[in-house]
N, C-alpha and C positions, 0 to 999 in steps of 0.2 A: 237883483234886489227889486223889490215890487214894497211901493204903500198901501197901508189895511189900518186905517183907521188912525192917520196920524203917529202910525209905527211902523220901524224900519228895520225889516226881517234880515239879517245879518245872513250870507250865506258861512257852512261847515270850514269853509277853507280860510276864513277871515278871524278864525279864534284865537289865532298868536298877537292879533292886534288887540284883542280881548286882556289878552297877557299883559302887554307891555302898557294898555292905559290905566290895567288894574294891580301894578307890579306887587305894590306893597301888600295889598290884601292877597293876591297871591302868595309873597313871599311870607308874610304872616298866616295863613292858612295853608302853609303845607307845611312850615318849619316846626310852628310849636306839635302837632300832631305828631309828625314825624318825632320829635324831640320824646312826647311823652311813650310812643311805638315804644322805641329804642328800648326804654326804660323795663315796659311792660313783657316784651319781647327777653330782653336777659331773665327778668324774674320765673315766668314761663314756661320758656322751653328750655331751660338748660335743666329743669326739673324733668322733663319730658323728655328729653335724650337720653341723661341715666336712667330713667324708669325703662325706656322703648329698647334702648337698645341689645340687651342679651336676649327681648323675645325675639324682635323682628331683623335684627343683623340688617339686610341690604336697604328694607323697607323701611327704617326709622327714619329716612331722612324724608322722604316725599310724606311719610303722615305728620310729624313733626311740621313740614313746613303746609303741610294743608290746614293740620289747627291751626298752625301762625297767619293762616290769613285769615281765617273765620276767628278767631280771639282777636287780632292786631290789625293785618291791613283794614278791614272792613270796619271795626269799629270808629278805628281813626279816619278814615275816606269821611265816613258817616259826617264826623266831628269837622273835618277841615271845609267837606263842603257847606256844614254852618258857617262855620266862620268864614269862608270867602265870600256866601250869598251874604252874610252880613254885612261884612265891609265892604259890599259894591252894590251892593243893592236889585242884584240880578233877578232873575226866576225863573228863567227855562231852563229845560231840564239840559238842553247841550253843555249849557255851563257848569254843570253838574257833573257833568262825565265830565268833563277837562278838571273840574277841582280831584275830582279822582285819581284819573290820569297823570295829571303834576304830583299830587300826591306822593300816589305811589312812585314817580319818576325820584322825586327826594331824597324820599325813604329809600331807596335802593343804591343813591350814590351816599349816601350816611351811613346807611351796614357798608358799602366797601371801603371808606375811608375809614372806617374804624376795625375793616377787618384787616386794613393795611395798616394802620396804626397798633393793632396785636402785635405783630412782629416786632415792635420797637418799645413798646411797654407794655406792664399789666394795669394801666389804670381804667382800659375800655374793656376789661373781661375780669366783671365782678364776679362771678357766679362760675366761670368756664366753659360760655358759651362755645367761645372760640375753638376750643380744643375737644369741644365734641359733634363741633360740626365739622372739623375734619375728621375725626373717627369718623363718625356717620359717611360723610362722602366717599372714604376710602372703601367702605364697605359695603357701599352699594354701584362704587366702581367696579370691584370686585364681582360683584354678580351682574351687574348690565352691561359691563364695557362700554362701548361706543353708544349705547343707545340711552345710555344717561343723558347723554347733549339731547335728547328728544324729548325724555322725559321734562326734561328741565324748563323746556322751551314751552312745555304744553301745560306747565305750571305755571310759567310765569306770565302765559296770555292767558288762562284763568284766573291770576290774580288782579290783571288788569281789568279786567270786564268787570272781577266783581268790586274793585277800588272803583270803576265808573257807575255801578252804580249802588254802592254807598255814599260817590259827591253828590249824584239826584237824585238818594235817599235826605241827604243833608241839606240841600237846595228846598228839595218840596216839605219839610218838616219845616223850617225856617215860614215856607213862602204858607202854611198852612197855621202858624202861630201868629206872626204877622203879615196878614193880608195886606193891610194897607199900606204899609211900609213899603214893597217892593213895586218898583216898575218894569214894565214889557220892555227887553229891548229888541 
């Protein structure tokens, strides 16, 4: 930690403590996002799964879920890291990538609690998301085998990178509306 002007440059590894003193704007800038995802995500793709799927058989699922993150994670990253630079009044762009990051951390245990709550009703699969994202999956089991767990893995650290930086897309849009409002931490 070094002073520069009466400012106290927070090192990378101290950004859970960023967390916990900003929980509620945190927890309100991932939830509602995430919440509206959700929404946006059933309308979406489950249109896009019946369309994709008699062309593309094993491919529907990795293009399907690459539009879902250029339509949905990223739009919402964008949105959430408004909303948390709002409520905390931050401006650097690291805290941008973390509203991302929690973000998209959210948004990923809420699709699986909901894709674990499929199983037990139909009130979370308006549209039939759920049932065509297992077709999808099975059929692109079906032609990668084993090497889906790669692909999957090398999707979901692209999705991350780009949820980090749609939060410092959402950060620096904020900190470029209201100047004055935000201080250096």
């Amino acid at each position: 930690m070094y002073k520069d002007n009466a400012q106290i440059k927070i090192p990378f590894s101290n950004l859970l403590n960023i967390i916990s003193r900003y929980k509620t704007a945190f927890l309100v800038g991932t939830i509602i996002p995430s919440i509206i995802g959700i929404f946006l995500a059933e309308f979406i793709m489950a249109a896009q799964f019946d369309a994709l799927q008699p062309i593309l058989a094993g491919m529907t699922l990795f293009i399907v879920e690459i539009l879902g993150v250029f339509l949905v994670d990223f739009p919402m990253s964008v949105l959430a890291g408004c909303i948390i630079s709002r409520k905390t009044g931050l401006s650097e762009s690291k805290y941008g990538n973390l509203a991302g990051t929690s973000f998209l951390t959210v948004f990923i245990i809420i699709v699986g609690l909901m894709g674990i709550l499929h199983n037990f009703t139909t009130v979370f699969d308006v549209f039939g998301l759920g049932n065509a994202v297992i077709l999808a999956a099975q059929a692109a089991f079906q032609q990668f085998g084993v090497k889906l767990v790669v692909m999957i893995v090398m999707l979901l650290i692209f999705d991350y990178f780009l949820c980090m930086l749609g939060g410092t897309l959402g950060f620096n849009i904020l900190n470029l509306v209201y100047p004055s409002n935000y201080k250096k931490s």
